[in-house]
C-alpha positions in Angstrom: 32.1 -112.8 -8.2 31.3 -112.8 -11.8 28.0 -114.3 -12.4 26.8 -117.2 -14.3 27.7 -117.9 -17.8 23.8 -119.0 -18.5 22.4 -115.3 -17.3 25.2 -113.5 -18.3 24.0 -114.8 -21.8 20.0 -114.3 -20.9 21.1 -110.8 -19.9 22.8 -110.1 -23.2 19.8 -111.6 -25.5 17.0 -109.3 -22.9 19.3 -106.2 -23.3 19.3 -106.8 -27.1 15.7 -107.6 -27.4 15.1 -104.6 -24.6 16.8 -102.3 -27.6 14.8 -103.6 -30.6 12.0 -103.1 -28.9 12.8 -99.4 -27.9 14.4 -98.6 -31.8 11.1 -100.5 -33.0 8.9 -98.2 -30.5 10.5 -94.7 -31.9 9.9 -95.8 -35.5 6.2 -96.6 -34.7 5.5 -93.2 -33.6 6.5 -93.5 -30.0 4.3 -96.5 -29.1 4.3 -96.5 -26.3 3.8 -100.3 -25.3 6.8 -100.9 -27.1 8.8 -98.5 -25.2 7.6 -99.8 -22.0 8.4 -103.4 -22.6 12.0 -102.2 -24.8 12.5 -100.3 -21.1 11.4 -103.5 -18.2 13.5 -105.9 -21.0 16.4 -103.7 -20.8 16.8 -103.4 -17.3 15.9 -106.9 -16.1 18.4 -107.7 -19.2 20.8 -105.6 -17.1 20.1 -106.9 -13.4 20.7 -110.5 -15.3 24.5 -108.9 -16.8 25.7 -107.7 -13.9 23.7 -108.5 -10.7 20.8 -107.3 -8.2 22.7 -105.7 -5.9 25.3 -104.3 -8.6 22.5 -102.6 -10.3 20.9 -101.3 -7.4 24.6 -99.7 -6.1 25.3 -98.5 -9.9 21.7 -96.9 -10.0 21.2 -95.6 -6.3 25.0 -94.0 -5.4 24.4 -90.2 -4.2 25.7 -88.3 -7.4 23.8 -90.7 -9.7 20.6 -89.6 -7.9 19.3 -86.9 -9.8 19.8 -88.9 -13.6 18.2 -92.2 -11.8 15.1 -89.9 -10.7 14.5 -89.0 -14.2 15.2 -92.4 -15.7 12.6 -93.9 -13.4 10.6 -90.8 -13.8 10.6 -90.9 -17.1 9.6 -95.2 -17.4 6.8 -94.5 -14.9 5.5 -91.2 -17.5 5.7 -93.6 -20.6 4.0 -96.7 -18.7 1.4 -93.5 -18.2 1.0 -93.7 -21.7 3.1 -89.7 -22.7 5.7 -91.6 -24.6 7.5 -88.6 -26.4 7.8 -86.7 -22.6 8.9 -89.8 -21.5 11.2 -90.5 -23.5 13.0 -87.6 -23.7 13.0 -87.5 -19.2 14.6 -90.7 -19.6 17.2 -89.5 -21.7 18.4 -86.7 -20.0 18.3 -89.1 -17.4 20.3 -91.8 -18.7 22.9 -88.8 -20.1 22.9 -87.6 -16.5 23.4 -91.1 -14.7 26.5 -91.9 -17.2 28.4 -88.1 -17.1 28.4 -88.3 -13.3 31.9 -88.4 -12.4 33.6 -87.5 -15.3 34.1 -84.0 -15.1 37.5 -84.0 -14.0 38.6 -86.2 -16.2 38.7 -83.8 -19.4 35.9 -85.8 -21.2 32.7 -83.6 -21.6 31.1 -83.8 -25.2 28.2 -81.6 -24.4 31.1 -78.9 -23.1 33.0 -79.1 -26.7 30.0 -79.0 -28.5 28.1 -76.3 -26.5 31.6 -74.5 -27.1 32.6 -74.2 -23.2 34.7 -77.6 -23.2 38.5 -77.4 -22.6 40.4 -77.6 -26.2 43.3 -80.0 -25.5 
C-alpha cells in the first residue's frame, strides 16, 4: 500500500525544506530555531513519504532502540535551546539507527576507517 501521489510529493518538498533548514541552521552558528524546525520538517516530511505507522515500525523496532533514543534525545536537547550537544546526540543517533543490522553483511565504514574492518 504505496501512499498517495499528492503526500508522497508534500513529503519530498518537507524533507527538502527540513534539510535547508538544518544546512542553513549549522552555517548560522548552530541556531538553534533553525535546527528545530530543519528537525519537526524533516520528520513530518518523512511520516508524509512513507506512512505513520511505517515510521513508527522503522523508528521503534528493538535494535533501532538505542540510536532512536538519542535521535529524540538529541531534538528534545536542541528544542532546549544546546544546539551543538544536540546535534551531535542526534547524529550518533541517526548513525546508530541506520548501521543496525548491517554488521553481517561486510559493510562497516567506521570498521575500515577505525582500521578494524574486514579488507575484502
Amino acid at each position: 500500500a504505496s501512499a498517495h501521489p499528492f503526500s508522497t510529493g508534500i513529503g519530498v518538498g518537507l524533507v527538502g525544506f527540513g534539510l535547508f533548514f538544518l544546512l542553513f541552521g549549522i552555517l548560522l552558528y548552530f541556531d538553534s530555531v533553525l535546527l528545530a524546525f530543519g528537525n519537526l520538517l524533516f520528520l513530518s516530511g518523512l511520516v508524509f513519504i512513507i506512512g505513520f505507522r511505517r515510521t513508527f515500525t522503522f523508528f521503534f523496532q528493538r535494535p533501532k532502540l538505542k540510536g532512536t533514543s538519542f535521535f529524540f534525545g538529541g531534538l528534545i536537547v536542541v528544542l532546549m535551546r544546546w544546539p551543538i550537544l544536540g546535534m551531535l546526540l542526534e547524529a550518533y543517533g541517526f548513525i546508530s539507527l541506520f548501521r543496525c543490522g548491517m554488521g553481517s553483511s561486510g559493510w562497516d565504514p567506521w570498521g575500515r576507517i577505525l582500521g578494524m574492518g574486514s579488507s575484502g
